[in-house]
C-alpha positions in Angstrom: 38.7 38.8 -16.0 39.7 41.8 -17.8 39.4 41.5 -21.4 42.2 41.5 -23.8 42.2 44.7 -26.4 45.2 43.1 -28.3 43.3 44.1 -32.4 40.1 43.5 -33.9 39.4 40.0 -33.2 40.1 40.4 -29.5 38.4 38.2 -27.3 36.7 38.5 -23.3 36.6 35.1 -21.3 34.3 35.5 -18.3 33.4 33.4 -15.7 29.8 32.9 -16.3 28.1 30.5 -13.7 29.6 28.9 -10.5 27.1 26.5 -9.4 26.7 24.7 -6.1 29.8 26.6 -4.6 28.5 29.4 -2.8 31.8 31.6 -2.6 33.6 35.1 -4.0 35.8 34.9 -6.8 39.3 36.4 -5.5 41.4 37.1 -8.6 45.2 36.6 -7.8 47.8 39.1 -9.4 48.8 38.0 -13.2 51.8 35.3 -13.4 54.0 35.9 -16.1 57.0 33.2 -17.8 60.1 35.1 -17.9 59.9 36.8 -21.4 61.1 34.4 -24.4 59.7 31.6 -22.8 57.0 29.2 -24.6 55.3 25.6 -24.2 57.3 23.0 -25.1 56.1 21.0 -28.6 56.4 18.2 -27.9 53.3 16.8 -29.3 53.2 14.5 -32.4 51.5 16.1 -35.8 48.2 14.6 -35.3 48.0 15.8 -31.8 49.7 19.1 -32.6 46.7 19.9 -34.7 44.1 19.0 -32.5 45.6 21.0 -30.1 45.2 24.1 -32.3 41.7 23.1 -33.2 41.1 23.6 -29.2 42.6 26.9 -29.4 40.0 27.8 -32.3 38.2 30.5 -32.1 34.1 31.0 -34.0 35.5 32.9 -36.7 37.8 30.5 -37.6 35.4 27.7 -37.7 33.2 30.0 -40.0 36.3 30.7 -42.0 36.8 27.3 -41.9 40.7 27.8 -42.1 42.6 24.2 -42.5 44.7 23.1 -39.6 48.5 22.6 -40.2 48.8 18.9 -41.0 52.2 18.6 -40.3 53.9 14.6 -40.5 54.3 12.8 -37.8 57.6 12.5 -35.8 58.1 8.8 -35.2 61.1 9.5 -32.3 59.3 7.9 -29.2 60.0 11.4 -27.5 57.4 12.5 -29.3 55.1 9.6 -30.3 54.8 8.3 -26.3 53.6 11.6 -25.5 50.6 11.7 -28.2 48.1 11.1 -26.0 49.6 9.9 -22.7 47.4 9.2 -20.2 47.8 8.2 -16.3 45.8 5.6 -14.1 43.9 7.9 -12.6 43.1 11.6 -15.0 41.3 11.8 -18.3 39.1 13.8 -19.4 37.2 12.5 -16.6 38.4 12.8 -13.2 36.7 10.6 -10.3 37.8 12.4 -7.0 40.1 10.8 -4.4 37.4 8.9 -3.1 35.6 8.1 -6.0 32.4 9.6 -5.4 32.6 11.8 -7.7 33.4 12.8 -10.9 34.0 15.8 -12.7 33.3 15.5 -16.6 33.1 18.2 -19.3 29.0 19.0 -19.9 27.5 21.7 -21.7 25.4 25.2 -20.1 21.8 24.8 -22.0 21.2 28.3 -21.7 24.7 30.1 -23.7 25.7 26.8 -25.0 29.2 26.9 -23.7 31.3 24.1 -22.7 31.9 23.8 -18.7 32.5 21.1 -16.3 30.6 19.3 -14.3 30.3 16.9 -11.3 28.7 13.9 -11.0 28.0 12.4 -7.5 27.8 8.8 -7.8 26.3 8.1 -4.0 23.1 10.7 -4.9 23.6 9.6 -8.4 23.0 13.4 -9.6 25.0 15.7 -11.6 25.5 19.8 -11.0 27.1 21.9 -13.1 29.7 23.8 -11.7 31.9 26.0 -13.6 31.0 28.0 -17.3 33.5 29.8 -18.7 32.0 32.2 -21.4 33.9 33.5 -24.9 32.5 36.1 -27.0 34.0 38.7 -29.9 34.0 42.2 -28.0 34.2 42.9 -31.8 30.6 41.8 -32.6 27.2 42.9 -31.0 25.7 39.6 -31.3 28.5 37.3 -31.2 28.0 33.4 -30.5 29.4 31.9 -27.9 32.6 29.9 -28.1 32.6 26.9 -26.8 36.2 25.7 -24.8 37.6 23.1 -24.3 38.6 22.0 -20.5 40.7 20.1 -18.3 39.4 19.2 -14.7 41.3 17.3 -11.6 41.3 17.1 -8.3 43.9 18.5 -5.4 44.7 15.8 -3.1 42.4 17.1 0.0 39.5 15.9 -2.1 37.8 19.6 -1.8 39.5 21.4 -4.4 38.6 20.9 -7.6 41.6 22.5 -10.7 39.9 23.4 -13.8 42.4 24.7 -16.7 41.6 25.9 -20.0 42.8 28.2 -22.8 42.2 31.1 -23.7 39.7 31.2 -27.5 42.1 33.4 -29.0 44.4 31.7 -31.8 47.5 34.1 -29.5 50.3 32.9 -28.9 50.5 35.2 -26.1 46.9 34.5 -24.7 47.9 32.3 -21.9 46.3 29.5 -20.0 43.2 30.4 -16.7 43.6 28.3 -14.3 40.9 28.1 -11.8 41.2 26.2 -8.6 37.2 26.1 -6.6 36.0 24.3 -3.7 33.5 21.2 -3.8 30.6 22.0 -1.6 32.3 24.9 0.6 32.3 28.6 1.5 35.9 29.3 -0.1 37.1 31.8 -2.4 37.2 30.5 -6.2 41.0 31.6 -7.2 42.0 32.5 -10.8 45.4 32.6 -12.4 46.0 33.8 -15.5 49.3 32.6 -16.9 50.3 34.2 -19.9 52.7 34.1 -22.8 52.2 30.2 -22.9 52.5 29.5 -27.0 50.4 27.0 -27.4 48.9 27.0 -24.3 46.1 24.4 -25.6 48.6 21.9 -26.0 48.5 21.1 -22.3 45.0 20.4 -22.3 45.6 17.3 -24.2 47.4 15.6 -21.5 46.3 15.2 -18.1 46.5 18.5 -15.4 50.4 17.7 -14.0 49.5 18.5 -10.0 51.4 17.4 -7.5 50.3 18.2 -4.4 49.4 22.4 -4.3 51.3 22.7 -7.4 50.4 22.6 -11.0 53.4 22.2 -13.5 53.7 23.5 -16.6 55.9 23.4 -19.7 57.9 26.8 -20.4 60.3 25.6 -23.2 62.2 22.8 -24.8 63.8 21.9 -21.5 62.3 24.3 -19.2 59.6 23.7 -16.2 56.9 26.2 -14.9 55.8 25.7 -11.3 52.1 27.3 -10.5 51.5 27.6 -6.3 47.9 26.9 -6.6 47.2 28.3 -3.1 49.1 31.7 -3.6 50.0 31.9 -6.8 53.3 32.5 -6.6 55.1 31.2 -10.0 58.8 29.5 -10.7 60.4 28.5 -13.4 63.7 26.1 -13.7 65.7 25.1 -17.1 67.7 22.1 -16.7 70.5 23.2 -18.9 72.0 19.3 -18.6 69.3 17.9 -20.6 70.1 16.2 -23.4 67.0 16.8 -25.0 63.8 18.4 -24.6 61.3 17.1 -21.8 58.0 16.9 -20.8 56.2 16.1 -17.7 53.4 14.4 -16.5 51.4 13.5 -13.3 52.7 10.4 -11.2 50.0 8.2 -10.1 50.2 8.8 -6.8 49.4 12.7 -6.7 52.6 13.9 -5.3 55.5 13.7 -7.6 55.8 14.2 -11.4 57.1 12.2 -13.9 59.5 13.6 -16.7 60.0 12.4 -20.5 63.7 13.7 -21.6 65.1 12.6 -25.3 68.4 11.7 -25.4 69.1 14.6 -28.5 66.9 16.8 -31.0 65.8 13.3 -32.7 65.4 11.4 -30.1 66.3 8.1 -30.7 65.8 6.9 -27.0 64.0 8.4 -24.4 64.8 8.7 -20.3 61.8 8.1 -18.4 62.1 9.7 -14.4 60.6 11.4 -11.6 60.8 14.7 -10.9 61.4 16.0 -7.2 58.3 18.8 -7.2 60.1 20.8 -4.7 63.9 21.0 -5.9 63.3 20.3 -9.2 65.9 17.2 -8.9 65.4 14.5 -11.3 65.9 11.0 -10.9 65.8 8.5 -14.0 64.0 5.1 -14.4 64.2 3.7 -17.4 65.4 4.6 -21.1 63.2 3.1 -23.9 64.3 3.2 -27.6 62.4 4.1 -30.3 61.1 0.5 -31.4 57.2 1.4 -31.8 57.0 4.2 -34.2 53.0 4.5 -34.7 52.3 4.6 -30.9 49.2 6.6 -29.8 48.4 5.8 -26.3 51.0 4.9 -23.6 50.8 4.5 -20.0 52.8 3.4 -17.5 52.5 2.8 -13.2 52.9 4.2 -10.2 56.8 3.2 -9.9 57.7 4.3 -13.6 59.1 0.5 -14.3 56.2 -0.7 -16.4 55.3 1.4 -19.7 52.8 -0.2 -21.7 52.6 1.4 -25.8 49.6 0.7 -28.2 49.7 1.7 -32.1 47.0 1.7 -34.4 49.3 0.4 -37.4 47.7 -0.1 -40.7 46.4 -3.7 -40.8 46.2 -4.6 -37.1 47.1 -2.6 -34.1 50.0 -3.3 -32.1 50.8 -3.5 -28.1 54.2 -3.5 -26.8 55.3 -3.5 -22.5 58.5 -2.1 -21.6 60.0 -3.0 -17.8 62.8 -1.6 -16.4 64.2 -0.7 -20.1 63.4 -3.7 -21.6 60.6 -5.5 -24.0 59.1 -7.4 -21.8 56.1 -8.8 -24.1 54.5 -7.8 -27.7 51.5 -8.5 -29.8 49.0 -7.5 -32.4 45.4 -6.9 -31.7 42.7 -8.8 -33.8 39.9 -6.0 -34.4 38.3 -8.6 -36.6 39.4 -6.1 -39.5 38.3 -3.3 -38.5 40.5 -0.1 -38.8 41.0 1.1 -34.7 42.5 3.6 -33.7 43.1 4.9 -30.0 42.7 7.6 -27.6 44.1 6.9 -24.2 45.2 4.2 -22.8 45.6 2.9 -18.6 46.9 0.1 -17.1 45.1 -2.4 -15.3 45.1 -2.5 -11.2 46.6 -5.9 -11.6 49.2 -4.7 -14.2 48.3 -7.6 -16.3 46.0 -5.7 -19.4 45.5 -2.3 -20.6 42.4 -0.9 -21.3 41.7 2.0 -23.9 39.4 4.1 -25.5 39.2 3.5 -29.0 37.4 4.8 -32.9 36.2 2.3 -35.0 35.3 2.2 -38.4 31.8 1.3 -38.9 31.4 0.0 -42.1 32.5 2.6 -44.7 30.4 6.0 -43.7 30.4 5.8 -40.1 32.5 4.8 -36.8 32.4 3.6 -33.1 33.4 4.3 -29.9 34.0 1.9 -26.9 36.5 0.6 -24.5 38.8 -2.0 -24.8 41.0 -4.2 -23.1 44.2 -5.5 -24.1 45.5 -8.6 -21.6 49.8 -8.9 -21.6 49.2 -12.3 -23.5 47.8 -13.7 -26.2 44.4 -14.2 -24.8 41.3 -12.2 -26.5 40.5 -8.9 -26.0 37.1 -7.3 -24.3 35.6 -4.4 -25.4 32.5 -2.5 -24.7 30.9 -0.7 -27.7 29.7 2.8 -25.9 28.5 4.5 -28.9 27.4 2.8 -32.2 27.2 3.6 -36.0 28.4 7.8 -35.4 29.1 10.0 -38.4 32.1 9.5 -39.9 34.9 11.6 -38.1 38.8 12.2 -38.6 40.6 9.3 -36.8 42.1 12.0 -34.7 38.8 12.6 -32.9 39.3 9.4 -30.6 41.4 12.1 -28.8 39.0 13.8 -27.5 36.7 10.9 -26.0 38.7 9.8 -23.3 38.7 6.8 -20.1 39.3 7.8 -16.5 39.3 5.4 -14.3 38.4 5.0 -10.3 41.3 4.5 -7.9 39.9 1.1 -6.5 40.2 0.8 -10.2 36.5 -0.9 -10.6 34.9 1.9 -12.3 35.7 3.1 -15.8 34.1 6.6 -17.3 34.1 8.4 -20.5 32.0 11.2 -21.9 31.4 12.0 -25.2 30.7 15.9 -24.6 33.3 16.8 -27.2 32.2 14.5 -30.1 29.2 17.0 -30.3 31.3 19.8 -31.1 32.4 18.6 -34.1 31.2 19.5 -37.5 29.9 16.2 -38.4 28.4 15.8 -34.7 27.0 12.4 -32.4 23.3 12.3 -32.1 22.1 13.4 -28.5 20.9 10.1 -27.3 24.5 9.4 -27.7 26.2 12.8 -25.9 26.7 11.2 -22.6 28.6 10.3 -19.1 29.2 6.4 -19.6 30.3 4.3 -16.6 31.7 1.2 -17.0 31.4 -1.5 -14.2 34.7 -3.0 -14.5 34.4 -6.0 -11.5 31.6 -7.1 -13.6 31.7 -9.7 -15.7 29.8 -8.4 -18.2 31.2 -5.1 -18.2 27.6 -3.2 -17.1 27.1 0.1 -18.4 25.4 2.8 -16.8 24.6 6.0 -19.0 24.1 9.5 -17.9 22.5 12.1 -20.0 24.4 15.0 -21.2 21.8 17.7 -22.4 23.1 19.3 -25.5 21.7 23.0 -26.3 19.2 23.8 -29.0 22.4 26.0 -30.9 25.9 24.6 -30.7 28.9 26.0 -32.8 31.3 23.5 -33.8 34.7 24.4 -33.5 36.4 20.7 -33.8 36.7 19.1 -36.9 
C-alpha cells in the first residue's frame, strides 16, 4: 500500500506475511465517502476511548498522552451499543462450519499483531495475515502493533479481515482485506478513507451481509463496501429520527439497524435493514430503562434483546421481547466487582453467556465466562485466566466470546490483554475453547506465542 506523506509523524501500513494462501495481492482502486462524511459516534465514553486507544500510534504510547475520558451517555442508543455483540462474531470467529477459527495472534519475528486460523479437525493453528506499522519518520522504528477484526463471507472460503490505520487521522481510513482459506485467489485490498474514527468499528463485530460489508458514514448515514469489486455506496436516510447504527443479523445476510427516536434518545427502534435497497423495517422499540448496560445481544428474528450492566453492588440482567420486559434480575458475583465484555444468547434462548473482568482481591483481576439463565437459578462461570495484573475495567472489552453455530463451542483469546501496559503473563496469552455440551464446561487451551519485545499500546 502506498504510504501516506500527510507530516512528520506519517505512517506506512504494509502487508507483511500472507501465510498458507499461496496467491497475488490485487490492490482495488481507493474508495472514497463523499466528502464531509464521518463514522457515526455512537459509542458510549468508555468504549469511545478504547476505541481511540486502538487508533494509537508508538509515539503516543511513549508520550503516554491520556485518553479523553469523556462521561458516559446513559440513552440506551448509546449504552446497547457499548459493546454489542451477535451469536455468532467476536473477536473470534469460527467459520460457517465450525472448523475453524480465526483469532487475533501475534508474528514472533516483528512482533505485530495479525490473525490467525485455527483448524479444530487437525487441531493446528497457521498464521495468516500480518499487517506491519512503522514511522517512515524514524530509521529504527518499532513496530506498531494493530488491532484487528476478522469474519467470515458466507461461502466459507473467504476470510474479511479489517483494521485501522496506526495513525491518530481522522482522515486515515479503514484496510479492508478480503483473502481466501486454502486457495489460489487474489488477496483484495480496499482502502476506505476519510472514516473519522475509523477504529470505532472494530469494536463491534464486521457488519457483512452476504458480499457486502457496511459501514457507518455519519449520524444517519450507511456506507455499502462490494467486497468482490469494490465498488462503494452510500445512503442517508433523511427520515430518521435519530442517529443509527448497524449491526450483523445472525443469519449472515441481512443487517440489523439501532435508530434513536431524537438526539437523546430516550427510546430506541430496533430493525432490519434490507442490504440491497437500503429499506428498513422496525421490530421493536425499547426505552431507556437500563442505563449502566455493557453488553447486549439479541436473536436471529430481532424479538428477543437480552441487556447486562455491571452496576455498582451487583450486576444486573434485563430481557426485552417484542418491546416489552419480559424478565429482570441481579447477578450474585459473591461480591465481587464484574464487569462485562460481550455478551450472546444461548441456542435455547433461555441464558446468556458473557465474558467478564473480575476483581481479584485488591491488586489483581480475572477473566472467565459466564452464564446468566432467564430465571432466578445460579449462574456458571468458567474462570479462564486467574489472579492478572490489575487492569482498567474497560479492558474486558478487548477479551471477547465467539461462539460455534451448533452453538456447543465457546472461544476467547486473550491476544490483546498482552498489549497492555500492565500485561498477562504468557502461560496465560492464549486461544481458550470452551466445551459448552459438557457438563463441566471442559476447557481446552491453545498457546499463543508472544514475542521476546512487545510495545504496548493499550492501557
Amino acid at each position: 500500500m502506498p504510504p501516506s506523506t500527510a507530516g512528520k509523524d506519517a505512517r506506512r501500513y504494509v502487508v507483511m506475511a500472507i501465510k498458507g494462501a499461496p496467491a497475488t495481492i490485487e490492490r482495488a482502486n481507493p474508495l472514497a465517502l463523499p466528502a464531509g462524511t464521518a463514522i457515526l459516534r455512537v459509542l458510549a465514553g468508555s468504549a469511545a476511548q478504547i476505541a481511540r486507544k486502538i487508533g494509537a500510534r508508538a509515539s503516543e504510547y511513549k508520550e503516554r498522552q491520556i485518553m479523553n475520558n469523556t462521561k458516559r451517555n446513559a440513552t440506551l442508543a448509546l449504552v446497547g451499543l457499548l459493546a454489542l455483540s451477535v451469536y455468532i462474531l467476536a473477536c473470534t470467529s469460527f467459520s460457517p462450519d465450525d472448523t475453524k477459527v480465526l483469532y487475533p495472534a501475534f508474528d514472533v519475528a516483528s512482533g505485530a499483531t495479525g490473525i490467525a486460523g485455527y483448524d479444530r479437525e487437525a487441531r493446528t493453528s497457521e498464521l495468516l495475515f500480518v499487517p506491519v506499522g512503522y514511522d517512515s519518520a524514524e530509521t529504527n522504528a518499532e513496530v506498531t502493533p494493530a488491532v484487528l477484526r476478522a469474519g467470515w463471507l458466507a461461502n466459507g472460503r473467504d476470510i474479511v479481515i479489517a483494521y485501522a490505520s496506526p495513525k491518530d487521522d481522522e482522515k486515515a481510513g479503514m484496510t479492508v482485506a478480503v483473502m481466501p482459506w486454502g486457495a489460489r485467489k487474489p488477496v483484495r485490498t480496499f482502502h476506505v478513507p476519510a472514516l473519522k474514527d475509523a477504529g470505532e468499528a472494530l469494536i463491534s463485530p464486521l457488519c457483512i451481509a452476504g458480499d457486502q460489508l457496511f459501514l457507518h458514514a455519519s449520524g444517519k448515514s450507511i456506507a455499502r463496501l462490494d467486497l468482490r469489486s469494490g465498488a462503494l455506496a452510500t445512503k442517508e436516510f433523511e427520515d430518521a429520527k435519530g442517529d443509527l447504527s448497524f449491526y450483523p443479523a445472525p443469519d449472515g445476510a441481512s443487517v440489523f439497524y439501532f435508530e434513536a427516536d431524537s438526539p437523546s434518545g430516550g427510546q430506541t427502534t430496533i430493525g432490519r435493514l434490507n442490504p440491497k435497497g437500503f429499506s428498513r423495517t422496525p421490530l421493536m422499540v425499547v426505552s431507556n430503562s437500563l442505563k449502566e448496560a455493557t453488553a447486549a445481544a439479541y436473536d436471529t428474528d430481532g424479538k428477543v434483546l437480552a441487556l447486562l450492566a455491571a452496576g455498582d453492588d451487583k450486576p444486573s440482567l434485563q430481557v426485552w421481547r417484542d418491546g416489552k420486559v419480559v424478565f429482570s434480575r441481579e447477578v450474585d458475583t459473591h461480591g465481587k466487582k464484574t464487569v462485562f465484555g460481550n455478551a450472546i444468547l444461548a441456542p435455547s434462548g433461555k441464558a446468556i453467556r458473557a465474558s467478564f473482568q473480575q476483581a481479584s482481591g485488591t491488586n489483581a483481576v480475572s477473566y472467565g465466562l459466564m452464564e446468566i439463565p432467564f430465571s432466578e437459578a445460579p449462574t456458571r462461570e468458567v474462570m479462564l485466566i486467574k489472579d492478572a495484573p490489575p487492569q482498567d475495567e474497560a479492558s474486558v472489552s478487548y477479551f471477547q466470546a465467539g461462539v460455534s453455530h451448533d452453538g456447543k463451542t465457546a472461544a476467547l483469546a486473550s491476544t490483546y490483554l498482552a498489549l497492555m501496559e500492565k500485561p498477562i503473563s504468557a502461560p496465560d496469552c492464549a486461544l481458550f475453547f470452551v466445551d459448552l455440551s459438557d457438563p463441566n464446561w471442559k476447557v481446552t487451551k491453545v498457546p499463543i506465542p508472544m514475542p521476546a519485545k512487545l510495545v504496548p499500546v493499550l492501557k
